[in-house]
N, C-alpha and C positions, 0 to 999 in steps of 0.2 A: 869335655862335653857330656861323657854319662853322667859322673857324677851328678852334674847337675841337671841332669835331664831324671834323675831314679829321684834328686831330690824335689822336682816338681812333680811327679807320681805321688810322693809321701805325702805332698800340701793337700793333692787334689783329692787322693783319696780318703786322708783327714775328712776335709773338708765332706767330703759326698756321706761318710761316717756321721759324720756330725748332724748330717740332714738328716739321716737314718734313725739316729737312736732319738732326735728330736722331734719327729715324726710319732715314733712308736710311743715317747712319753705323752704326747698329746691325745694320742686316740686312747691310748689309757684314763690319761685325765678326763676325758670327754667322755667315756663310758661307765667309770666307776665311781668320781665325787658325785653325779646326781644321783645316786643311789643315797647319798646322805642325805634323809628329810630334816627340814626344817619348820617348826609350829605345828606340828601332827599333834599334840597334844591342847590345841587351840580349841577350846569351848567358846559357843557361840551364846549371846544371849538373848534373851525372850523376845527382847524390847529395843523399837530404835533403831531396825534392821532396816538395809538395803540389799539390791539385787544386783551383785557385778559378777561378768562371766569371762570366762575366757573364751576364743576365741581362735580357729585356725584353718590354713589353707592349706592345709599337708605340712610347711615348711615353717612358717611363719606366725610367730603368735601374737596378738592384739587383746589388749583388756579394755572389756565393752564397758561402761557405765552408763546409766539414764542421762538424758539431757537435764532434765532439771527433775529434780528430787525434793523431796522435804528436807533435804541437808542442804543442796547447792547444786545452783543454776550454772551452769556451763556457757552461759550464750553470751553473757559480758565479754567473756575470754577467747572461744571460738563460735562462730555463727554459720549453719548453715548457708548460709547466702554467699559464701564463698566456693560453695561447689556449682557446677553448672547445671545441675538441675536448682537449684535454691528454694526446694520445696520445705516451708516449717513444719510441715508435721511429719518428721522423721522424730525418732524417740531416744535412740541410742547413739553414741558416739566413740567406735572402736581405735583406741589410740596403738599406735605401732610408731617404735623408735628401730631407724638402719640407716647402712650406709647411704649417702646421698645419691652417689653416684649408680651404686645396687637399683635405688629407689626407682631415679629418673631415665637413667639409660637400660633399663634392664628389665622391661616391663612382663619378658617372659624367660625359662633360661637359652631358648636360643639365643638372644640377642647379648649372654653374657661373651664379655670379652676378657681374655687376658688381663689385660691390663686394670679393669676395673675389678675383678678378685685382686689380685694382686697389692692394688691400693687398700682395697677393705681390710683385709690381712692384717698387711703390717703398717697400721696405724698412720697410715700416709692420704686419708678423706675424709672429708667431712660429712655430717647427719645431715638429718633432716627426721621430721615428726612425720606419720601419715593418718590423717584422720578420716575416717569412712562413717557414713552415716547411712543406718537402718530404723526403720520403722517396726520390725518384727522381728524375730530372735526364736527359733528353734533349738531346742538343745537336744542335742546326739552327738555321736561321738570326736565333733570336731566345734563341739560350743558345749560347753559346763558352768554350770550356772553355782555363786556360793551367796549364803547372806551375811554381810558383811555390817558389825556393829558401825552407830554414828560416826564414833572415833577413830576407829580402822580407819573405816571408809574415806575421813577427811585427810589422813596421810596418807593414803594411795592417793587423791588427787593432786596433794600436794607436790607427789612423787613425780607424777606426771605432768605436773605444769613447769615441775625444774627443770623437765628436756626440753622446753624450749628457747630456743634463742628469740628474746625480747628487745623489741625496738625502745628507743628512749621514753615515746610517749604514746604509741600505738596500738602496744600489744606484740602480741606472735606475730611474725614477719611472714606473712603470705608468701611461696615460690608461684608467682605466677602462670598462670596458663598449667602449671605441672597437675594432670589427675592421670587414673585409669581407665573412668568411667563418668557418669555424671554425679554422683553423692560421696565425692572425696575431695580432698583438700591436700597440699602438700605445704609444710612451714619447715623454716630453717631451725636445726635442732642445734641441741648443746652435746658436748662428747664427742669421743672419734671409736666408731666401728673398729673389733679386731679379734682377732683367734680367741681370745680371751674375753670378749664383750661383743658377743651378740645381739642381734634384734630379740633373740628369746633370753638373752642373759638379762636382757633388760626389763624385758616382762616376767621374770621369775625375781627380780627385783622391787618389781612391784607391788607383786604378790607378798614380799615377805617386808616389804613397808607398813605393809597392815593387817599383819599378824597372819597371813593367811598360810593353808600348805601349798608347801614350796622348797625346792632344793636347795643343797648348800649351793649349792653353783649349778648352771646347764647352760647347754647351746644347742638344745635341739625342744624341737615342739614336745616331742614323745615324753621327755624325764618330765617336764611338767604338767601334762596333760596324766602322766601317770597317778598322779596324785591325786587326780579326780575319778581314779576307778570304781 
């Protein structure tokens, strides 16, 4: 019986090792590749421009763009009038991609549960888009405002229309009844949330769609809000 009671010691504490130095490589990864910038040397030019900001709530970062612009009208594709206030004249429209279940059960982090960290983790839940609508936009330290040429600007939106999950003949697939407030919307996204792919990894993916500064990689608001110091 020792034997093999020292050799499920050896598995277990393998195993607990294993969590350990997997652990410490991540919080490393997590604090040191965002230090590597991406597009810092991106010149903007005269002509042609737009205004897209980032966006954030402490945690969580959203790329704002105009509803309709001289490049492209958002409203074909998503429409105020799926939030419950359904007022048109909101201006902006802040897109944020995360886990589904993060989104909808988890509206603050009391309410988070085991179980749904857990799934967003490792790759075991599905997205969702969350789109919020403003009429006005203050920039300070938790909104940064950049201008972004025609051409940029149309592959970020590009970027952003590919997180969502499209119905056959409808459009972005409405999560009903799901908001926070009255000027948001919830739609079913493409991608699975994970240690490796954040709601900010995804918005720093954005950013470097269209040429903008932006990390080699993050999962935290700070690495890419830093970029706008």
């Amino acid at each position: 019986m020792q034997p093999l009671f020292l050799k499920a010691i050896k598995v277990v504490w393998k195993m607990i090792l294993g969590v350990l130095v997997f652990v410490a490589l991540y919080v490393t990864f997590v604090f040191v590749v965002p230090k590597i910038p991406v597009n810092r040397t991106h010149v903007e030019s005269d002509s042609e421009m737009v205004d897209v900001y980032i966006l954030t709530n402490g945690v969580h970062t959203d790329i704002v763009m105009p509803i309709n612009s001289r490049f492209y009208d958002w409203r074909p594709f998503i429409d105020p009038s799926d939030t419950k206030s359904q007022d048109p004249d909101v201006r902006y429209a802040a897109f944020g991609w995360g886990d589904k279940g993060f989104y909808l059960d988890t509206p603050t982090w009391a309410d988070l549960k085991f179980s749904t960290a857990f799934k967003a983790a490792f790759w075991l839940g599905s997205s969702a888009m969350h789109v919020t609508y403003h009429k006005e936009l203050k920039e300070g330290d938790r909104c940064r405002r950049m201008q972004v040429s025609k051409q940029d600007f149309l592959k970020m939106i590009e970027y952003v229309k590919s997180s969502f999950r499209m119905a056959e003949t409808n459009g972005p697939i409405l999560i009903g009844g799901a908001s926070y407030e009255q000027y948001d919307a919830f739609y079913e996204g493409i991608g699975t949330y994970n240690l490796f792919f954040t709601c900010n990894t995804w918005a720093n993916d954005a950013l470097k769609s269209g040429n903008q500064r932006a990390c080699l990689w993050a999962a935290r608001q700070e690495d890419i809000f830093s970029k706008y110091e």
